[in-house]
C-alpha positions as CSV (number, residue, x, y, z in Angstrom):
1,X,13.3,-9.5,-18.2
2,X,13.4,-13.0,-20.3
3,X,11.4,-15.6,-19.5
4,X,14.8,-17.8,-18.4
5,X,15.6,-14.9,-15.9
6,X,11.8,-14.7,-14.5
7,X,12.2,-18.6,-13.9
8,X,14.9,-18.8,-12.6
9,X,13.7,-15.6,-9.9
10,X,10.2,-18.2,-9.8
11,X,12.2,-21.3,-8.8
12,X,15.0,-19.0,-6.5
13,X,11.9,-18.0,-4.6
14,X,10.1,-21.4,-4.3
15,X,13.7,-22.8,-3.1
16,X,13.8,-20.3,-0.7
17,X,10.5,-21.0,0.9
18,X,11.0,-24.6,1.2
19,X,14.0,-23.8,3.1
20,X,11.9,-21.1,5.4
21,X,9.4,-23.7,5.9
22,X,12.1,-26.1,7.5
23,X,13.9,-24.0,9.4
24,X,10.2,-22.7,11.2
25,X,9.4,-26.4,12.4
26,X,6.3,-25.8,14.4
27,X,6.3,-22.7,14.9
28,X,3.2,-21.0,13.3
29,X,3.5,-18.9,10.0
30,X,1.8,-16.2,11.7
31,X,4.9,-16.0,14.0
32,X,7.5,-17.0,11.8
33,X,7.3,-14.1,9.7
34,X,8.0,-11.8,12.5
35,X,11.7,-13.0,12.4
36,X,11.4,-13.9,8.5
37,X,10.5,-10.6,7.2
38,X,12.6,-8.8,9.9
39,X,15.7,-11.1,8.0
40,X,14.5,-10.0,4.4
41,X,14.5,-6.5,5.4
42,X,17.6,-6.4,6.8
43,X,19.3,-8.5,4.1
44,X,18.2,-5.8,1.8
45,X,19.2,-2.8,3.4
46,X,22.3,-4.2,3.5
47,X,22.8,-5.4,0.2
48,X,21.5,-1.8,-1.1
49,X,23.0,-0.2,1.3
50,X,26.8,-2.0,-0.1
51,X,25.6,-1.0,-3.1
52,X,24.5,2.4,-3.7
53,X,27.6,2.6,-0.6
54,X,29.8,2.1,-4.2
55,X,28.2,4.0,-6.4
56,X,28.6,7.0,-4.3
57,X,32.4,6.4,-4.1
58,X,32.4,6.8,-7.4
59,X,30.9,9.8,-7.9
60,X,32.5,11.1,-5.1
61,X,35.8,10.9,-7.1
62,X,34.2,11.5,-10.7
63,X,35.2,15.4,-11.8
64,X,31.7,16.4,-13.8
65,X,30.2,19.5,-14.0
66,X,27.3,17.6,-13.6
67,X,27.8,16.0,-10.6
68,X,27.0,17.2,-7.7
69,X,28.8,14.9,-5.5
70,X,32.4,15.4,-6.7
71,X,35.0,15.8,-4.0
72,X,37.9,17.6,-6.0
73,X,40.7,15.7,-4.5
74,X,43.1,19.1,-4.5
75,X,40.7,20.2,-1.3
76,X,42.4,18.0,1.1
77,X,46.1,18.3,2.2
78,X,46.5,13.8,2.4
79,X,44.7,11.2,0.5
80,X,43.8,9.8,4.5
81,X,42.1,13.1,4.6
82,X,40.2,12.8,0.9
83,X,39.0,8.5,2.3
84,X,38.3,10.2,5.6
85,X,35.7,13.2,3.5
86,X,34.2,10.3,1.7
87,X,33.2,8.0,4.4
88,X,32.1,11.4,6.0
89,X,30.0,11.8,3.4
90,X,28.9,8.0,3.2
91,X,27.7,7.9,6.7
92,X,24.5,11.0,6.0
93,X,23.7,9.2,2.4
94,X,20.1,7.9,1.4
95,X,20.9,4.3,0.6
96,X,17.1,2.6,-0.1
97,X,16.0,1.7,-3.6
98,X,13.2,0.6,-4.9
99,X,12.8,-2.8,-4.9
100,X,11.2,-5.2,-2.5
101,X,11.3,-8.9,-1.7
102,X,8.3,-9.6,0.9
103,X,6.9,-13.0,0.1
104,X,3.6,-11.3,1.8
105,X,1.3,-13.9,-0.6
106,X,3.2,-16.8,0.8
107,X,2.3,-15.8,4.5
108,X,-1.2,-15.0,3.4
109,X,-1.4,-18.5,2.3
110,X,0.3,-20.1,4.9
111,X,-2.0,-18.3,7.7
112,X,-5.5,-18.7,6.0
113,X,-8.2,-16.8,7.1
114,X,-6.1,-14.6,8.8
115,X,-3.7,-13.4,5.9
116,X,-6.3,-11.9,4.4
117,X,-5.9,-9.2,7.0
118,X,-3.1,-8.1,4.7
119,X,-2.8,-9.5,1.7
120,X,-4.9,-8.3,-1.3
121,X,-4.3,-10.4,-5.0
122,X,-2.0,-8.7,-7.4
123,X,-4.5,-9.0,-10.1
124,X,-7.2,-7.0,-8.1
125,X,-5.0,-5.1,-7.0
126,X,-3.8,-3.8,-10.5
127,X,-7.2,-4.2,-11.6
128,X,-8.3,-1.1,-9.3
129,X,-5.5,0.9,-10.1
130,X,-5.5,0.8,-13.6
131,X,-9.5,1.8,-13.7
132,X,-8.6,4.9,-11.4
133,X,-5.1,6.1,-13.3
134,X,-3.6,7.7,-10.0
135,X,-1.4,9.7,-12.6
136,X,-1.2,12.1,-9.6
137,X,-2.7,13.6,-6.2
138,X,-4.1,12.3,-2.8
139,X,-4.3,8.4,-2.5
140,X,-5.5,7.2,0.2
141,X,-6.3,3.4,1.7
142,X,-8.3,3.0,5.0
143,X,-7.7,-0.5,5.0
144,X,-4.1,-0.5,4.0
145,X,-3.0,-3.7,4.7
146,X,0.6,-4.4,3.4
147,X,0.6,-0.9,1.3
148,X,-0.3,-2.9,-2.2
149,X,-2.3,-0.7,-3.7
150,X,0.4,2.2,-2.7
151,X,2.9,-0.2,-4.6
152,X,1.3,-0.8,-7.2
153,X,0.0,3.3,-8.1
154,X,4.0,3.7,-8.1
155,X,4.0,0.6,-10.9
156,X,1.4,2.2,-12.6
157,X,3.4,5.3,-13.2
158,X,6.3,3.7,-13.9
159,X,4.3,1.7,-16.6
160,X,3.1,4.3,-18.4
161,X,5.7,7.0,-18.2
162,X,6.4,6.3,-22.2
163,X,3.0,6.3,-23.5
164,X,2.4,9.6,-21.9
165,X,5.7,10.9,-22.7
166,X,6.8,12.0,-19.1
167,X,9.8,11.4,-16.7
168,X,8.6,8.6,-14.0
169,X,10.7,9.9,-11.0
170,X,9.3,13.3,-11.5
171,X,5.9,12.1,-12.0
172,X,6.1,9.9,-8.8
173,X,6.8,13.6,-6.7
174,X,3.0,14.0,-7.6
175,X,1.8,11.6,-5.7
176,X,1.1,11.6,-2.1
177,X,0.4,8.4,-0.2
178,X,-1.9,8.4,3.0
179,X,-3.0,5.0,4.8
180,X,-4.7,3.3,8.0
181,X,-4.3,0.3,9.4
182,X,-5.1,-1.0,13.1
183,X,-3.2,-4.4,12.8
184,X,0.1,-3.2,14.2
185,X,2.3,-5.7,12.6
186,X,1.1,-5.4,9.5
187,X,1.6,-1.8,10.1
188,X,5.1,-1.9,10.3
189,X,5.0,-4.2,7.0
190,X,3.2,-1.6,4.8
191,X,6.0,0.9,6.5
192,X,8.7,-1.3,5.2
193,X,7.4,-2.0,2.2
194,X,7.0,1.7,1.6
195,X,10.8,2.6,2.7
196,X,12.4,0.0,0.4
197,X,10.5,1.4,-2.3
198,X,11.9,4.9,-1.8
199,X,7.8,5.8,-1.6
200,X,7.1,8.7,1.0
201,X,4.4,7.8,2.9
202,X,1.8,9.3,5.4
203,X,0.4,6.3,7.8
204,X,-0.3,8.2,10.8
205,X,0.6,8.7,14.4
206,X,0.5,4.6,14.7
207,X,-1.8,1.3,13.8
208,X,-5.4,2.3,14.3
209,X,-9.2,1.7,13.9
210,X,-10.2,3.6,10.7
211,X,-13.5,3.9,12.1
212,X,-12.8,4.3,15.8
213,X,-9.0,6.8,15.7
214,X,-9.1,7.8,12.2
215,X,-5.8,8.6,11.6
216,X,-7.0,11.4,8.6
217,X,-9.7,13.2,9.6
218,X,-9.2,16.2,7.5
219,X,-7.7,14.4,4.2
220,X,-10.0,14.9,1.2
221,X,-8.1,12.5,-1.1
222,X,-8.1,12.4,-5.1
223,X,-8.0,8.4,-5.2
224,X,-9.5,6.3,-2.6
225,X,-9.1,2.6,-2.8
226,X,-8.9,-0.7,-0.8
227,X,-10.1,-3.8,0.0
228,X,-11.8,-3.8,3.5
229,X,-12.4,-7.1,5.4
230,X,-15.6,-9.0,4.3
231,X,-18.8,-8.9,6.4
232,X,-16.8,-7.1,9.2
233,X,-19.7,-7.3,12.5
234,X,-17.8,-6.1,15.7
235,X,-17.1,-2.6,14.2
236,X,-19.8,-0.6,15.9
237,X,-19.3,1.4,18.9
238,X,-22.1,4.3,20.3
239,X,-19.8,7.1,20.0
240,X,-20.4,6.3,16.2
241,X,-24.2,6.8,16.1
242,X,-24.1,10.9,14.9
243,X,-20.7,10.4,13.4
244,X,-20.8,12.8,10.0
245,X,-19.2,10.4,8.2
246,X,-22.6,9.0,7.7
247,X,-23.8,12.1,6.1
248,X,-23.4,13.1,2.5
249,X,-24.3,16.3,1.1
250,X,-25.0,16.1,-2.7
251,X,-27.0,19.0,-4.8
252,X,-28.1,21.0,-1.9
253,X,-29.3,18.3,0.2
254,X,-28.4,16.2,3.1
255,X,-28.9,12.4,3.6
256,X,-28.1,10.6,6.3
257,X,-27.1,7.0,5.7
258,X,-26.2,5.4,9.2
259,X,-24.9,1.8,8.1
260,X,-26.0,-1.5,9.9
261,X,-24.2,-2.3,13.1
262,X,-23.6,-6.1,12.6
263,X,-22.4,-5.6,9.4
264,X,-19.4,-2.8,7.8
265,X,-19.4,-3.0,4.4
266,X,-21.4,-0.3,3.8
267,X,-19.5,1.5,6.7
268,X,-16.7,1.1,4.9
269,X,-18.1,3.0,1.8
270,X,-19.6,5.5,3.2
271,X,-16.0,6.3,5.3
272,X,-14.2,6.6,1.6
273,X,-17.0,8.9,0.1
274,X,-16.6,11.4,3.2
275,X,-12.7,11.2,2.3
276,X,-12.8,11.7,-1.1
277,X,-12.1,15.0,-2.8
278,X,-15.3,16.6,-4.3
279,X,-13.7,15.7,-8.1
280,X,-12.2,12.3,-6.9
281,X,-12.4,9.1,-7.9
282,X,-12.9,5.8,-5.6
283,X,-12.6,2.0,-5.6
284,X,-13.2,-0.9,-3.2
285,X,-13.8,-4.3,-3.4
286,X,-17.0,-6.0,-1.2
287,X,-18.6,-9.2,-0.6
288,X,-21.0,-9.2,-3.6
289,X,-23.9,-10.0,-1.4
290,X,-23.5,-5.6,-0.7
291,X,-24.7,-5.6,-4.0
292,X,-28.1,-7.1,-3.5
293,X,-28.5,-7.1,0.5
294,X,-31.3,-5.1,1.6
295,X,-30.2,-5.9,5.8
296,X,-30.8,-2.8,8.4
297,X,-31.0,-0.2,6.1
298,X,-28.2,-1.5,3.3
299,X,-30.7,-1.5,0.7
300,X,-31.6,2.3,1.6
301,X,-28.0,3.2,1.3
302,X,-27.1,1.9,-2.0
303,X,-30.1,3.3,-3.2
304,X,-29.2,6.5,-2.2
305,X,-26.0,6.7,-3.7
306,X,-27.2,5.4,-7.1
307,X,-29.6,8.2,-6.8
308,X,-27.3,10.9,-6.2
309,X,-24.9,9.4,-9.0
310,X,-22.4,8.4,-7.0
311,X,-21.6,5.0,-8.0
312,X,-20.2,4.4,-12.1
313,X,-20.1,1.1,-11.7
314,X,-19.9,-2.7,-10.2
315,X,-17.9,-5.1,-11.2
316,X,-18.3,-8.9,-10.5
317,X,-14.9,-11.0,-10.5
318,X,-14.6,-14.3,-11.0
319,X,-14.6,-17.2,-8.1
320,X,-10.9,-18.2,-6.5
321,X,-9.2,-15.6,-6.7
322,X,-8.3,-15.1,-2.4
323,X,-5.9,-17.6,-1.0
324,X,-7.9,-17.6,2.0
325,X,-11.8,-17.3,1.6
326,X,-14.3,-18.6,-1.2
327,X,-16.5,-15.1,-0.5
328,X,-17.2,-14.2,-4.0
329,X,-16.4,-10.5,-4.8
């Protein structure tokens, strides 16, 4: 893409959310996007749906040896027969592509504290991905959010399909995407960001508390990664006391690491270890107070798992980079 084309896309999309924030008047952005993103969505499928609509007409009617949608027209006894065959055929086509046109960072920014709930930066985003190379297996997000991470494993392969000299689209059939998340719009978001993508996608039975329903209970994933909310403190419920996700088993022995009640970061951690394949790799982004916080027991924990060699490495990012809290990362 030139740099005339990406600003002209830059300016299209800053025209079109001036006009969205007209037409919402008073209404809230966290409502408004309900009926914006339900637009978008539909827009889309109906513009990919026109199309790929075409481009299936055309193969229909193309005589390859190749192509395994020709319709030789010398099977029908009319040409109202052959049209009639070809909308037939129309009507049980796969019509999504992969693109997507969410403006999920402009909500996030609109809503404040409370798009965070969905909306991870791009550049952390890619930052994660590219230091775990999802090439392919299990990924999995407990804190899915909007399904970025998901999106952006599928960039990844895309991105490096030449260096590593193989076919993307083949490549993508070794991944296998698995995610949680209990805000139930934002469910439905990461759903249809994964369908106009052409991603397949395992999200569960329906929104849920990772902790409380996990959705996965028996996934032992290859990549885990996400970005969790800060300082989460009304997590804790009893039934969570003897929970084995608490307990990791390294070298023969057994340690049980019961994280602080008031606070889940550590909760958090310790639910991606016990998901996480026995040669897999894992990634999440925390408050970097987690890093020096020695609170109910978090001090123990992190020892722990430095200990057992479990953690590679910490990384501390720069300030301003969340549209919606100044939490340093």
């Amino acid at each position: 893409m030139t740099d005339i084309e990406q600003q002209f896309l830059n300016d299209l999309d800053n025209q079109l959310w001036r006009a969205a924030d007209k037409l919402r008047s008073n209404l809230d952005a966290a409502n408004y996007k309900h009926v914006v993103l339900g637009l978008i969505f539909l827009k889309y499928v109906s513009d990919a749906f026109e199309e790929r609509q075409q481009e299936l007409t055309e193969l229909f009617q193309k005589d390859d040896d190749d192509n395994i949608y020709y319709l030789p027209r010398e099977d029908y006894d009319s040409d109202e027969d052959y049209q009639q065959a070809i909308a037939e055929e129309l009507e049980i086509g796969d019509y999504y592509t992969e693109k997507n046109v969410f403006w999920v960072g402009q909500f996030a920014l609109a809503e404040g504290k409370q798009g965070g709930q969905y909306y991870t930066p791009k550049s952390i985003v890619t930052l994660i991905v590219e230091m775990l190379e999802p090439y392919k297996g299990r990924v999995y997000d407990p804190a899915m959010g909007s399904g970025g991470f998901f999106v952006s494993s599928d960039k990844f392969i895309e991105k490096h399909a030449s260096v590593k000299h193989y076919n993307a689209s083949e490549q993508k059939k070794q991944i296998s995407v698995y995610g949680q998340e209990s805000n139930p719009t934002t469910w439905k978001l990461a759903a249809m960001n994964m369908v106009i993508r052409g991603i397949d996608f395992n999200f569960g039975k329906k929104n849920a508390d990772s902790f409380l329903d996990d959705q996965h209970p028996d996934l032992r994933a290859d990549f885990v990664m996400t970005n969790p909310p800060f300082n989460m403190k009304d997590w804790w419920h009893e039934k969570l006391a003897d929970d084995p996700r608490w307990t990791i088993n390294t070298n023969g022995q057994k340690h049980v690491l019961t994280p602080p009640t008031g606070n889940a970061n550590f909760a958090w951690m310790l639910h991606m270890l016990y998901h996480l394949a026995p040669t897999g790799s894992m990634a999440l982004l925390l408050a970097n107070g987690s890093m020096s916080s020695n609170t109910n027991n978090e001090g123990e924990i992190r020892k722990t798992l430095v200990e057992q060699d479990l953690v590679e490495c910490m990384v501390a990012l720069p300030g301003q980079l969340f549209t919606n809290t100044q939490i340093p990362a």
